[in-house]
C-alpha positions in Angstrom: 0.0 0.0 0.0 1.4 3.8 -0.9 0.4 7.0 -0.3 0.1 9.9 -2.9 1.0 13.0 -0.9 0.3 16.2 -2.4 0.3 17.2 -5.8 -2.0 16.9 -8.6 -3.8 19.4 -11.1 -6.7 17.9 -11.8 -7.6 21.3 -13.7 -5.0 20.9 -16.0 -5.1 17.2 -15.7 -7.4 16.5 -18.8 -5.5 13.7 -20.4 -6.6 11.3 -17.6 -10.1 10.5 -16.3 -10.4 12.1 -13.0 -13.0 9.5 -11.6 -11.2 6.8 -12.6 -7.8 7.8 -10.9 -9.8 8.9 -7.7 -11.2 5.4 -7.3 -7.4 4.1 -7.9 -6.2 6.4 -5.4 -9.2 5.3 -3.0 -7.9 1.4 -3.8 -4.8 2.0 -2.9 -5.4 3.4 0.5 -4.2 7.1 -0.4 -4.5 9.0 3.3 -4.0 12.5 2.0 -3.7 13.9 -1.7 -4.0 17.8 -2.3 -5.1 19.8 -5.4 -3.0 22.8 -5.7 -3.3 26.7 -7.3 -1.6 28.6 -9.8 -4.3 31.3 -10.7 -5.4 34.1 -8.0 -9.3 32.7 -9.7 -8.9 29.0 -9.8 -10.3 27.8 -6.9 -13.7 27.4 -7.9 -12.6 25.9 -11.2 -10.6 23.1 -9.2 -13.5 22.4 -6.6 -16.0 22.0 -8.9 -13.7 19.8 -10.8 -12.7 17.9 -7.7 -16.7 17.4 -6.6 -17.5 16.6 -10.4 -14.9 13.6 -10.5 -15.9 12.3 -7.2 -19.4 12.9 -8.2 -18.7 10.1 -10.9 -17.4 7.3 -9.2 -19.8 4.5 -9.0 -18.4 3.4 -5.7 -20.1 5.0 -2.8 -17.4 3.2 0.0 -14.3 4.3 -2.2 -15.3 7.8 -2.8 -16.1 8.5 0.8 -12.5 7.3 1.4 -10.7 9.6 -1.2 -13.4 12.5 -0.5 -11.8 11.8 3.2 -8.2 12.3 2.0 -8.7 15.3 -0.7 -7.5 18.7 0.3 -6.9 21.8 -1.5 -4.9 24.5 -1.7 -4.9 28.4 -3.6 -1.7 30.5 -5.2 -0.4 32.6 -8.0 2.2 31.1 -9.8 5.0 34.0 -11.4 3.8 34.2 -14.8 4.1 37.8 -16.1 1.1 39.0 -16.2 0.3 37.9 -12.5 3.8 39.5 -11.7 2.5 42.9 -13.1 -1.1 42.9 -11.6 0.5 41.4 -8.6 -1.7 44.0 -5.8 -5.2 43.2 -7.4 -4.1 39.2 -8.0 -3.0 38.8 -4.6 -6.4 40.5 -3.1 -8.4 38.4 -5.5 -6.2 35.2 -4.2 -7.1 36.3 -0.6 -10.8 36.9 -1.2 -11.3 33.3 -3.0 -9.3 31.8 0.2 -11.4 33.4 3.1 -14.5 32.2 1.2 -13.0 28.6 0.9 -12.2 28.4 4.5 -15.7 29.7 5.7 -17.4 27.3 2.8 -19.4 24.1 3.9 -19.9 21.0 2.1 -17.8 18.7 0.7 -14.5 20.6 1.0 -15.2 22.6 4.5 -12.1 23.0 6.5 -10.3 21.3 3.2 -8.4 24.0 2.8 -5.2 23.8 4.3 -2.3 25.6 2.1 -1.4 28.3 0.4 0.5 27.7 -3.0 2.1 27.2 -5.3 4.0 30.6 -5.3 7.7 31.3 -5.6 10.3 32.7 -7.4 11.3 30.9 -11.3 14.4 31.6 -12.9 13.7 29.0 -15.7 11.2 30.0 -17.1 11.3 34.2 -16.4 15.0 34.9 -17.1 15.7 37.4 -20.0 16.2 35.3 -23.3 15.5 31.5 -22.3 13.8 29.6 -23.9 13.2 31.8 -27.3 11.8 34.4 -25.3 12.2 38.4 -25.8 15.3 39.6 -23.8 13.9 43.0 -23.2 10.0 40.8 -21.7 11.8 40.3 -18.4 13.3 43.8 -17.1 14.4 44.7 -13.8 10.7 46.0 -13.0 9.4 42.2 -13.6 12.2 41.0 -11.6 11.7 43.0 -8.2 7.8 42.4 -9.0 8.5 38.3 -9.1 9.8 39.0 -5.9 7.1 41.2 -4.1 3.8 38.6 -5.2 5.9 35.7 -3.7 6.3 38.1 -0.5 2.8 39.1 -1.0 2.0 35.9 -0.4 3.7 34.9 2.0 2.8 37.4 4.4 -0.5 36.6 3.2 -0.3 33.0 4.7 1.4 34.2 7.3 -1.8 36.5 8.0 -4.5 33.1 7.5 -2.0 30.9 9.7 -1.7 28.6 6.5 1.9 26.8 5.2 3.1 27.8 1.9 3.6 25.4 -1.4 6.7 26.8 -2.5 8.3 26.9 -6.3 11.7 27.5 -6.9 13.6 27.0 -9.8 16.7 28.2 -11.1 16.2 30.5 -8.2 17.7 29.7 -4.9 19.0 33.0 -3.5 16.2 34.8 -5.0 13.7 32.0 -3.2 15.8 32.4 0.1 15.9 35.8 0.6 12.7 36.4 -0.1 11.4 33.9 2.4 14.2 35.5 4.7 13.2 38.6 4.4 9.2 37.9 5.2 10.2 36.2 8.0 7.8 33.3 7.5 9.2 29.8 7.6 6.0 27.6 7.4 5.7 25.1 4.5 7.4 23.4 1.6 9.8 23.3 -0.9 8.1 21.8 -3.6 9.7 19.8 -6.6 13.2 20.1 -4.7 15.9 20.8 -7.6 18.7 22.2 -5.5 21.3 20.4 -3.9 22.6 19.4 0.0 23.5 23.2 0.9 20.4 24.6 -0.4 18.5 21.8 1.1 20.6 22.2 4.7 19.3 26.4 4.7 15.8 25.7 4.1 16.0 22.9 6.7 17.8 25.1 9.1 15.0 27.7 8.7 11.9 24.9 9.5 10.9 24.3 5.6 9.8 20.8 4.3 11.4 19.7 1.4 9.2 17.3 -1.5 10.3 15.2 -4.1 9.2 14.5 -7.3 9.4 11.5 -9.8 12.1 13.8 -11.9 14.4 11.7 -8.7 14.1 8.8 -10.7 15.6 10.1 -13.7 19.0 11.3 -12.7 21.8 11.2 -14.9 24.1 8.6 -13.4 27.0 11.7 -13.4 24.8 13.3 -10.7 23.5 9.8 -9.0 25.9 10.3 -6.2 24.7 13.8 -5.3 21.5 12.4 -5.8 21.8 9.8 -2.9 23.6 12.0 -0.5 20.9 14.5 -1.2 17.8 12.2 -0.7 19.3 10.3 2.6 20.1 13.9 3.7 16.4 15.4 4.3 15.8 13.8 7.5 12.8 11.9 8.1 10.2 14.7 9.8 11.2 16.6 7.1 10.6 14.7 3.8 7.6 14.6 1.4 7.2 13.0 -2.0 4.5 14.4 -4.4 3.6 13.6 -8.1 2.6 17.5 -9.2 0.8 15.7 -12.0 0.4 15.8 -15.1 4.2 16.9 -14.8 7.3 14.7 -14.3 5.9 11.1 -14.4 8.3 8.8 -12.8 10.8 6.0 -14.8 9.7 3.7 -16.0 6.7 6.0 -17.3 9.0 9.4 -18.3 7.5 10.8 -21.4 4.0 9.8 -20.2 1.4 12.4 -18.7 1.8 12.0 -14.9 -1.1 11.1 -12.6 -1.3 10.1 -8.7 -1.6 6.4 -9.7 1.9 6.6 -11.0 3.5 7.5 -7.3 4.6 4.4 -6.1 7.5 4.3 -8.3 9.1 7.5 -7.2 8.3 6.0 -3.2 10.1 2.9 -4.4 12.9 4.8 -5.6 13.3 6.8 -2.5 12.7 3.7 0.0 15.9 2.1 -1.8 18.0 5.1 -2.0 17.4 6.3 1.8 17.7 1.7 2.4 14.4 2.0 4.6 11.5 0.0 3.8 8.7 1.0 1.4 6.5 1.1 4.1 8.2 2.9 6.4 8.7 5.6 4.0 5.1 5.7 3.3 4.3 6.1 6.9 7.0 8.9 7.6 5.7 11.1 4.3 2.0 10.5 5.5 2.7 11.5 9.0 4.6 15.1 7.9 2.1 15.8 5.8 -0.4 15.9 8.3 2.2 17.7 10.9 2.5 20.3 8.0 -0.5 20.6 6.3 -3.1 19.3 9.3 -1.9 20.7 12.2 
């Protein structure tokens, strides 16, 4: 038995039916999967998404099981746009999440994070990936920085941890989450290495892995393995972030939660603990984290 803990998009997620891989999850014992943001507005999109899928299993014992394990969460991911209407984005984000956590039915009290946010060098640098090198300025840069802040003060304010992204952006990430002050949550999709990982530890963060673990180069296997039997156990989480990074032996394929159990395997034989045990120790901080 294995746990998917946190990720998956299920709005995004339309190459796999949604039903079908909540009543896989339910089979499989899942204890806590979340549905996480990346739009100020997406929240009801994603709940309504979430109740239609469970709304079509056919099983009434296995969806009350998943219903029992789903949980959601609300951020603005650093696109440009949300960069540059970062003050009205970041009310509209807070609005949607007070009315979540004062909603009832089937996701009252389901909401439990706020994320993903961050800071992403990849993808916002001037001139990758074919992009104009005059699109991201300096302007855009300090903005980046000030909606991740944004938020986290915002979380900070609603007593909710924080799904973090970073990529290609460790001091950017760092000093921003320095210089808020707020040390409550995640470091999602972990891409950095032992040092990174040991200053975010040192400061109280989580850190998750994905399935892009199982894909290493075998030049970079050995930081790999210090890295994963590094994070210490209270601090570890793995997560799928579906449709995204789908685990060897399914690379290339769109990623869903049903696909998890190959990335815990990985880890349980890297970190030489037993798949169980692993499973316990990630379902266990992500109720200390996200729960508590």
């Amino acid at each position: 038995m294995y746990s998917d803990t946190h990720f998956h998009f299920l709005k995004v997620a339309a190459s796999y039916d949604a039903a079908q891989v909540l009543t896989g999850m339910a089979e499989h014992g899942v204890q806590f999967a979340q549905d996480i943001g990346t739009r100020c507005d997406d929240l009801p999109e994603r709940t309504a998404g979430l109740q239609a899928a469970l709304d079509a299993m056919d099983n009434d014992e296995l969806r009350s099981r998943i219903a029992g394990a789903l949980y959601i969460s609300a951020g603005i991911w650093p696109d440009p746009d949300a960069i540059r209407d970062r003050v009205n984005q970041v009310a509209v984000l807070a609005g949607h999440i007070k009315k979540a956590l004062d909603a009832s039915g089937t996701f009252a009290g389901r909401l439990c994070a706020l994320g993903e946010c961050g800071i992403d060098h990849h993808w916002n640098p001037s001139g990758v990936d074919g992009r104009d090198e005059t699109e991201f300025d300096g302007a855009l840069y300090q903005g980046e920085r000030e909606l991740f802040i944004m938020q986290l003060e915002l979380a900070r304010s609603l007593g909710l941890p924080v799904i973090v992204h970073s990529r290609d952006a460790f001091e950017d990430t760092y000093e921003c989450i320095k210089e808020a002050g707020y040390d409550r949550g995640v470091i999602h999709c972990y891409s950095y290495g032992v040092d990174e990982a040991r200053k975010f530890l040192d400061r109280g963060w989580y850190i998750s892995f994905s399935g892009s673990v199982t894909y290493t180069k075998k030049s970079k296997m050995e930081q790999m393995t210090e890295l994963l039997r590094y994070v210490p156990d209270d601090r570890i989480l793995l997560e799928t972030d579906a449709p995204y990074l789908a685990p060897v032996p399914c690379r290339g394929r769109p990623n869903s939660p049903l696909l998890i159990e190959h990335t815990y395997r990985f880890v349980s034989e890297i970190r030489q603990v037993p798949l169980e045990y692993l499973c316990s120790t990630v379902d266990t901080n992500s109720r200390s984290l996200f729960l508590r």
